[in-house]
C-alpha positions in Angstrom: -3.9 -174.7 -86.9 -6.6 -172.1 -88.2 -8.8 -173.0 -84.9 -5.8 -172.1 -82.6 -5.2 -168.9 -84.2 -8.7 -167.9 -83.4 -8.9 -168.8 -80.0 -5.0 -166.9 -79.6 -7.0 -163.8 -81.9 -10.3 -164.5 -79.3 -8.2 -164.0 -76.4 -6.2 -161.2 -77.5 -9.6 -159.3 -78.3 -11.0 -159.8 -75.0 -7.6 -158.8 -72.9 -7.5 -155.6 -75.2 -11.4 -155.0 -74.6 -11.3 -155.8 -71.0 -8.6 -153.5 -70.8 -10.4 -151.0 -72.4 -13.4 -151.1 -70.2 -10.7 -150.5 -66.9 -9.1 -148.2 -68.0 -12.8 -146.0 -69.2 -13.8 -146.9 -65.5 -11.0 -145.2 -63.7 -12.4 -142.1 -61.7 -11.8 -139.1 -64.0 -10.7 -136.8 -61.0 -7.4 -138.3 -60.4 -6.0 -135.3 -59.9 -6.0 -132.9 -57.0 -7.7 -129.4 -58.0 -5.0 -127.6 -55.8 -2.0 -126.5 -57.2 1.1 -127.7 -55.8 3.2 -125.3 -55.2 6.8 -124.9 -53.2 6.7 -124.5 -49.7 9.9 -124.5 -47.3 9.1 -122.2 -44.2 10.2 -122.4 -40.4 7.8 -120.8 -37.8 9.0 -119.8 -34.7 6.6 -120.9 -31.5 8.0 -117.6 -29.4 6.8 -115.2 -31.9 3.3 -114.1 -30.4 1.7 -114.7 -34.0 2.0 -118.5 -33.1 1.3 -118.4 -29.1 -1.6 -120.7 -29.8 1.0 -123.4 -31.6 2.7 -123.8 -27.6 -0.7 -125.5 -26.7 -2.2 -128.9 -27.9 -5.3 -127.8 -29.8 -3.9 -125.1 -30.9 -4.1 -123.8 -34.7 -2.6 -120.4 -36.4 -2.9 -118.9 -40.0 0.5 -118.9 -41.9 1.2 -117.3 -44.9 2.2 -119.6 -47.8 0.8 -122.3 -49.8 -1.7 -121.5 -52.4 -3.9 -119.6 -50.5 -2.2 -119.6 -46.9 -1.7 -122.3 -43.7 -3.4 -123.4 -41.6 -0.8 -125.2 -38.6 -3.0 -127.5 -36.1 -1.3 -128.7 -32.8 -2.5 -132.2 -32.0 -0.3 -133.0 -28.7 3.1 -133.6 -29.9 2.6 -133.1 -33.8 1.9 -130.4 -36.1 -0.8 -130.8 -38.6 -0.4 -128.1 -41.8 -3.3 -127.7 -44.3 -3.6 -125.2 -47.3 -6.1 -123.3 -46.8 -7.3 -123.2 -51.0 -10.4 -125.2 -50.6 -11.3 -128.0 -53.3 -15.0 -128.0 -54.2 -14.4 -124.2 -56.3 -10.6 -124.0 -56.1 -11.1 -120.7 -58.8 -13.6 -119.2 -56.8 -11.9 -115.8 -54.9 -13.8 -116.9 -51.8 -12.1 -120.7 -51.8 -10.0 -120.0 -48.6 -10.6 -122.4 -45.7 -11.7 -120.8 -42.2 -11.3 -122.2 -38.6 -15.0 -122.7 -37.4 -14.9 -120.5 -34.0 -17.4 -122.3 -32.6 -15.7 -125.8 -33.4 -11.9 -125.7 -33.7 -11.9 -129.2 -35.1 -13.5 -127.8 -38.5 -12.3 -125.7 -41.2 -15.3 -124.2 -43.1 -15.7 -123.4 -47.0 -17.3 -120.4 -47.3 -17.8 -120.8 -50.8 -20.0 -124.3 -50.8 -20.4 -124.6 -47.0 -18.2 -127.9 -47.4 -16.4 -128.5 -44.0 -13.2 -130.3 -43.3 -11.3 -132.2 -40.7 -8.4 -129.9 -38.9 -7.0 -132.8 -37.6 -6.2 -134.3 -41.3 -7.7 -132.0 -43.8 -10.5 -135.2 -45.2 -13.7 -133.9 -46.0 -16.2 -134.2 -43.5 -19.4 -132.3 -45.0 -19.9 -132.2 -48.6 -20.4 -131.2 -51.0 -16.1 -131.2 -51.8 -15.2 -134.7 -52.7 -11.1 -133.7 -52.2 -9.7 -132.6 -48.6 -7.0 -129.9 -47.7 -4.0 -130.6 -49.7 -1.2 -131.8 -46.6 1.8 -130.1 -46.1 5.2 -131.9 -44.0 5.8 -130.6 -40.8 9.0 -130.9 -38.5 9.3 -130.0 -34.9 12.5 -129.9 -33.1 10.5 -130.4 -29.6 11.3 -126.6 -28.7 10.4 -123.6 -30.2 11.2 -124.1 -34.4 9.0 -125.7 -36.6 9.2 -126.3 -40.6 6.6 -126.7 -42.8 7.7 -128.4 -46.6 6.5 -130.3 -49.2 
């Protein structure tokens, strides 16, 4: 009887030590450094603000987010990006820009990190978080809506 307590007690102390070491293991950023934050607008394509949108491969800069939008066309679907970049989200210079020379990346002027426009993933450290994603709906005419 005693040895079968002792193996149960063995058992018990491993599960609660194994358990332990997971849980110590788990990656400590979890968390996305960019606040989340509502975000319900429509964008109309015939304004001249958002020509560009009308075009696949077109992008635009809309106001909202944490630190502003940036809205991608990738042929029929509407990629929207915040522009608050990740690697020093409370740096005053943490706002993602279109690379003119390369529309497919947006730059981070604070750490030189760079980023996919087509997704928002990191493509250049030293960031280790992409572009927080917004939703986007198209009605296939000239109204798009950008939520969360």
């Amino acid at each position: 009887m005693k040895l079968r307590i002792k193996q149960i007690y063995n058992r018990l102390a491993f599960f609660a030590l194994f358990f332990i070491l997971i849980l110590s293991s788990c990656d400590k950023k979890g968390v996305n450094p960019i606040p989340e934050v509502p975000v319900n607008l429509y964008i109309n394509l015939n304004l001249p603000a958002y020509q560009n949108l009308n075009n696949p491969g077109g992008w635009a800069y809309v106001n909202g987010g944490s630190r502003g939008i940036i809205v991608y066309r990738n042929f029929n679907t509407f990629v929207a990006l915040d522009r608050h970049t990740t690697y020093t989200p409370d740096s005053t210079c943490a706002i993602g820009v279109v690379d003119e020379e390369n529309y497919f990346i947006i730059n981070d002027p604070c750490s030189d990190s760079q980023y996919s426009i087509v997704d928002g993933t990191v493509t250049q450290g030293p960031a280790e978080w992409g572009l927080r994603p917004y939703f986007t709906s198209w009605d296939g005419g000239f109204s798009l809506q950008i939520t969360n």
